[in-house]
C-alpha positions as CSV (number, residue, x, y, z in Angstrom):
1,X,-97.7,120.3,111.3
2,X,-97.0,123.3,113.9
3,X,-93.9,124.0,111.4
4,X,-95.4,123.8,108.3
5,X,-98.5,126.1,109.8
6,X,-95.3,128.3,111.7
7,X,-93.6,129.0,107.9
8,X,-97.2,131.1,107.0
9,X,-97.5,132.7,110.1
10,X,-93.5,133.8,110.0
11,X,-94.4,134.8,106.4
12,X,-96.9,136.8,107.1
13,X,-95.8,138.2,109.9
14,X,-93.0,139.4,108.4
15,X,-94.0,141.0,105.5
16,X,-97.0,142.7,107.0
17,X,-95.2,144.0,110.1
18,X,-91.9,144.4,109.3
19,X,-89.8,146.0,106.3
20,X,-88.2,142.9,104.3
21,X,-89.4,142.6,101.0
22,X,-90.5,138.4,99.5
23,X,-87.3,138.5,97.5
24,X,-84.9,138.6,100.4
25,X,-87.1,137.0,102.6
26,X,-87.2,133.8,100.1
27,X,-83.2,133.8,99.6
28,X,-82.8,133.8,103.4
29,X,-85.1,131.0,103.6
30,X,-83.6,128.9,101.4
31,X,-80.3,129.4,102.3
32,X,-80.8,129.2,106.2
33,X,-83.0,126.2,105.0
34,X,-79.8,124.6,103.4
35,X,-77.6,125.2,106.4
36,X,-79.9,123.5,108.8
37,X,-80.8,121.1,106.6
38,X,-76.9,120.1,105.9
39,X,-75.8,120.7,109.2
40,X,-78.4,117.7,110.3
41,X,-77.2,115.6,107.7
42,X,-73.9,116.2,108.5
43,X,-74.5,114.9,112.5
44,X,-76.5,111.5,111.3
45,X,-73.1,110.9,108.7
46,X,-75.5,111.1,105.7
47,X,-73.8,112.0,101.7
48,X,-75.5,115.6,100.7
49,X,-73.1,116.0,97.9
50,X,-74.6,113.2,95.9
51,X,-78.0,114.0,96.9
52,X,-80.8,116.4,94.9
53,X,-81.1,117.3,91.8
54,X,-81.6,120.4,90.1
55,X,-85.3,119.5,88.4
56,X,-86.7,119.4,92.6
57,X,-84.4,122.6,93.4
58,X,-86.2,124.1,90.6
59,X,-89.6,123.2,92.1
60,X,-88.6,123.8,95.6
61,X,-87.7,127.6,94.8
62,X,-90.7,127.9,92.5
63,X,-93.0,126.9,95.8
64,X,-90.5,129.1,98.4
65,X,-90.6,131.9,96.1
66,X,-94.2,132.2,95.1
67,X,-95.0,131.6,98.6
68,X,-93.0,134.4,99.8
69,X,-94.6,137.1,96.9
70,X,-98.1,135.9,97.6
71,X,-98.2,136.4,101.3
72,X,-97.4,139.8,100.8
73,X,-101.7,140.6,100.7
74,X,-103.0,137.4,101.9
75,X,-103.9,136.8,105.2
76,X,-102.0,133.6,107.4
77,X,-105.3,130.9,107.2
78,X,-106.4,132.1,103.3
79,X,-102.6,131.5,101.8
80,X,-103.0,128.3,104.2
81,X,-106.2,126.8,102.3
82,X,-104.8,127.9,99.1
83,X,-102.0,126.3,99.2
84,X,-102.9,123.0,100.8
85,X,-105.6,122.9,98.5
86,X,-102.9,123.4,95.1
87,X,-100.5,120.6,96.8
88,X,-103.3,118.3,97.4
89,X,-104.9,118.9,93.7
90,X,-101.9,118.4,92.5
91,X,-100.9,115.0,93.7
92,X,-104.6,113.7,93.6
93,X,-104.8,114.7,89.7
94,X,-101.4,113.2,89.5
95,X,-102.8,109.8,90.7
96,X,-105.7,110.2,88.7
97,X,-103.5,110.4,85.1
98,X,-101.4,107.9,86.6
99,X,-104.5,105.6,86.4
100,X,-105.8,105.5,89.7
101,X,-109.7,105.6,89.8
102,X,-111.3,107.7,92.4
103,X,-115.0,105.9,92.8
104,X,-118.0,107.6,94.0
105,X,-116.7,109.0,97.7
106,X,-113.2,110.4,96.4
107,X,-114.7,111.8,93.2
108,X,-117.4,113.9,95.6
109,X,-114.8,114.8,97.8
110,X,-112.7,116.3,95.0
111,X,-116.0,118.1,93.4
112,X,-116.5,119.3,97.4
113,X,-112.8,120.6,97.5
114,X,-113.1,122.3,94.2
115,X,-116.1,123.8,94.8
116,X,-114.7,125.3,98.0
117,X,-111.8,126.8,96.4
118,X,-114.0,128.6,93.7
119,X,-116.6,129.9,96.3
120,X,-113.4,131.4,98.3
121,X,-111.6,133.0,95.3
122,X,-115.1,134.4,93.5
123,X,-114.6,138.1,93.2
124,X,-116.8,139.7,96.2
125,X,-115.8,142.0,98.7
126,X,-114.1,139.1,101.4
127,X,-112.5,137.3,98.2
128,X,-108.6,137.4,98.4
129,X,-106.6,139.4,96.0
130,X,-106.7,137.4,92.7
131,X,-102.8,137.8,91.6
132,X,-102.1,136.6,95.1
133,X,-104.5,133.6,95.4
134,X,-103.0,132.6,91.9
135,X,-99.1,133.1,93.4
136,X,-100.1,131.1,96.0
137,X,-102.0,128.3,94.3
138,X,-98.9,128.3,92.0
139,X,-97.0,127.6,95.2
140,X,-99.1,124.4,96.1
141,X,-98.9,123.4,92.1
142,X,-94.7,123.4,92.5
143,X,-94.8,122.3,96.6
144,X,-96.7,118.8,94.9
145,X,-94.8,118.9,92.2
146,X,-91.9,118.4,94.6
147,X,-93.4,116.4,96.9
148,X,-94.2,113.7,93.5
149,X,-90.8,113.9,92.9
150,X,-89.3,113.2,96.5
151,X,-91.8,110.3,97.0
152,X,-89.7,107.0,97.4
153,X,-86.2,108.1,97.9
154,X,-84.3,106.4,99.6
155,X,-82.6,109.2,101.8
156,X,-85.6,111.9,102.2
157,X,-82.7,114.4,105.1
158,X,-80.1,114.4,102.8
159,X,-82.0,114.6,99.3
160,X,-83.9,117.6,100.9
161,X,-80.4,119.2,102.0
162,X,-79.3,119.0,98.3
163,X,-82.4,120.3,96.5
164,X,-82.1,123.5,99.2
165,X,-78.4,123.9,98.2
166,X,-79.2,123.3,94.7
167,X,-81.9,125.9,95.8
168,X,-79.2,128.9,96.7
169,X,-78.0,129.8,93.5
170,X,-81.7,130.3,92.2
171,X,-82.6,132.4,94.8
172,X,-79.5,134.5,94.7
173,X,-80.3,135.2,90.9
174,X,-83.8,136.1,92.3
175,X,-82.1,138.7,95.0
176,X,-80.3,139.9,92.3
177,X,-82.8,140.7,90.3
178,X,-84.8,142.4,92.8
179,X,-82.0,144.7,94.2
180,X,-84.2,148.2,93.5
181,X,-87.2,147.0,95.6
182,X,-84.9,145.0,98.4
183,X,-85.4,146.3,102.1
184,X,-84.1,144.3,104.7
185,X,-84.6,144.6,108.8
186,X,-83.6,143.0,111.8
187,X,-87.3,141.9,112.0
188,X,-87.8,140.7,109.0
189,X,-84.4,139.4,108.9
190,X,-84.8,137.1,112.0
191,X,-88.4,135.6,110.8
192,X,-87.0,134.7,107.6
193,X,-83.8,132.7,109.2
194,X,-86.4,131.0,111.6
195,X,-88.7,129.8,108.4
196,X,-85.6,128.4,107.0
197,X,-83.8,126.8,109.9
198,X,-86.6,126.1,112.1
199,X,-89.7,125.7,110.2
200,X,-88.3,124.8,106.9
201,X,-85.0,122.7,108.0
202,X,-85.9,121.1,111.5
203,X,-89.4,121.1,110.6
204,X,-89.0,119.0,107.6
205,X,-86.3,116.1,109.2
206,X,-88.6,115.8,112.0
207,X,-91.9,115.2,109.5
208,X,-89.5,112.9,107.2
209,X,-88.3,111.1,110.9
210,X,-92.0,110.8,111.5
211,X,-93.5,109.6,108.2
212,X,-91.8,106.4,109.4
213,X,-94.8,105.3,111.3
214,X,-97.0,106.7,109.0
215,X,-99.1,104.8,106.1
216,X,-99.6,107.2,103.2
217,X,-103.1,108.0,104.3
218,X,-102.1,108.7,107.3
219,X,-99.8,111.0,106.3
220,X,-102.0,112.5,104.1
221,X,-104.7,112.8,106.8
222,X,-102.8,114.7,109.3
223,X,-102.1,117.7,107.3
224,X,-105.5,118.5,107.7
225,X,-104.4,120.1,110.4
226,X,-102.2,122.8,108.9
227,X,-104.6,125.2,107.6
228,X,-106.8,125.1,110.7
229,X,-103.5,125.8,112.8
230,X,-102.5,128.7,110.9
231,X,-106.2,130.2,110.6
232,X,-106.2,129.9,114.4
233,X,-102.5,131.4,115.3
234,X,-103.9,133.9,112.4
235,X,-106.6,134.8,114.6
236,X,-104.6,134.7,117.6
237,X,-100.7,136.3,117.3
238,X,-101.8,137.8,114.0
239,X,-104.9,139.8,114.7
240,X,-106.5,138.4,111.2
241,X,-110.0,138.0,111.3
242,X,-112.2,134.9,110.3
243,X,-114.6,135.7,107.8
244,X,-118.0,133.7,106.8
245,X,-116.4,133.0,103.3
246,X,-113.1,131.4,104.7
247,X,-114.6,129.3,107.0
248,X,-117.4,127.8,104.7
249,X,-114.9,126.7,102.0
250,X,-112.8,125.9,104.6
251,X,-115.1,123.6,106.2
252,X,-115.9,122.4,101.9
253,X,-112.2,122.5,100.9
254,X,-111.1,120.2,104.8
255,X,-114.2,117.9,104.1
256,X,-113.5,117.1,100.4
257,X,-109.7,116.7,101.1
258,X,-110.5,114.5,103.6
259,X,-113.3,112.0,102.0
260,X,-110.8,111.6,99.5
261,X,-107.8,110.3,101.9
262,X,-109.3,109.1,104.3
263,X,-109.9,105.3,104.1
264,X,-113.4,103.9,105.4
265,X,-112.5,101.3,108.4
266,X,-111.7,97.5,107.4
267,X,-115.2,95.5,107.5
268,X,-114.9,92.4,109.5
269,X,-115.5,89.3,107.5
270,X,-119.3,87.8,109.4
271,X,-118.8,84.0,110.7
């Protein structure tokens, strides 16, 4: 979760303080991403030629991309809630179409989540930029959207490594047509190859590694964590500030998300 929270602070960071534009900053992402990510399959002897596709490459540059462009005027903690609030939308609307019914608790905690995210992107004076709140929420749509598609395969590292190299063309093309607005800096340069390598690549074998010993809901649970992390290394490395209308539909979006994955404790059958 500290890598997952790390890849908005980097972001941030280094399109606020330093002079790479999201274009370049997203290609050197995805292919540091790649090269980590390949290098680790490589050690534990695992096939990335035969692994990915270009569908989940698609999806994965979609998220890295409008990621990148939306951070440019968001702060750390709002692109945080936004976008775990788009993935988390997205998968739970995917299980509801898939058939799954919510009952009474998960319904209210989706109508609590919802509400949250309107109240936070209602025009006002502390609302987020609207193009960028809708960047970003695009980035959570495509992050699920990749996230559905990865779910049961049977070699997460490796099928990861080939969507990011199916990934580097598509980001290339992106570079390429951004050349007039490109900047690049040592900075920026250097936060961009630690989203990819770090947070992105090591950050995602270690999550796969640990999902393991995880039940779904677990999993699901924990990343409660994420947006709370990056509001809070927002707030601290940053120098963002926490306003009333981020931490209320924080506290609505958190609390929804959570009664709808979190399971209520086994009852014990009386004697």
């Amino acid at each position: 979760m500290l890598a997952f929270a790390g890849n908005s602070l980097l972001c941030r960071f280094a399109l606020k303080q330093t002079g790479i534009d999201a274009a370049s900053f997203t290609s050197i992402r995805i292919v540091s991403g790649a090269a980590a990510l390949w290098a680790i399959a490589r050690l534990q002897g695992r096939p990335v030629r035969a692994a990915g596709s270009w569908p989940s490459a698609l999806a994965l540059f979609a998220y890295a991309a409008l990621f990148s462009f939306a951070y440019v005027r968001l702060s750390a903690a709002t692109g945080a809630l936004l976008l775990f609030g788009a993935v988390q939308a997205t998968m739970i609307g995917h299980a509801v179409r898939s058939g799954e019914r919510l009952g009474l608790r998960r319904a209210t905690g989706v109508a609590c989540a919802f509400g949250g995210l309107v109240a936070l992107v209602l025009p006002g004076v502390t609302a987020p930029p609207p193009v960028s709140s809708l960047l970003m929420a695009g980035a959570g749509v495509a992050w699920g959207v990749y996230s559905l598609r990865g779910k049961g395969v049977a070699d997460p590292i490796a099928t990861t490594a080939g969507n990011f190299g199916y990934a580097v063309p598509l980001a290339m093309l992106l570079s390429a047509a951004t050349v007039p607005w490109a900047a690049i800096d040592l900075r920026g340069a250097a936060c961009a190859l630690a989203s990819g390598a770090l947070t992105s690549g090591i950050g995602y074998a270690i999550w796969y590694t640990a999902l393991r010993g995880l039940n779904a809901t677990s999993a699901a649970a924990v990343q409660l964590a994420v947006p709370a992390l990056a509001a809070l290394g927002g707030i601290v490395l940053l120098g963002e500030a926490m306003s009333l209308r981020l931490a209320i539909s924080s506290l609505a979006i958190l609390g929804g998300i959570a009664l709808v994955v979190l399971e209520r404790p086994a009852v014990p059958a009386s004697k």
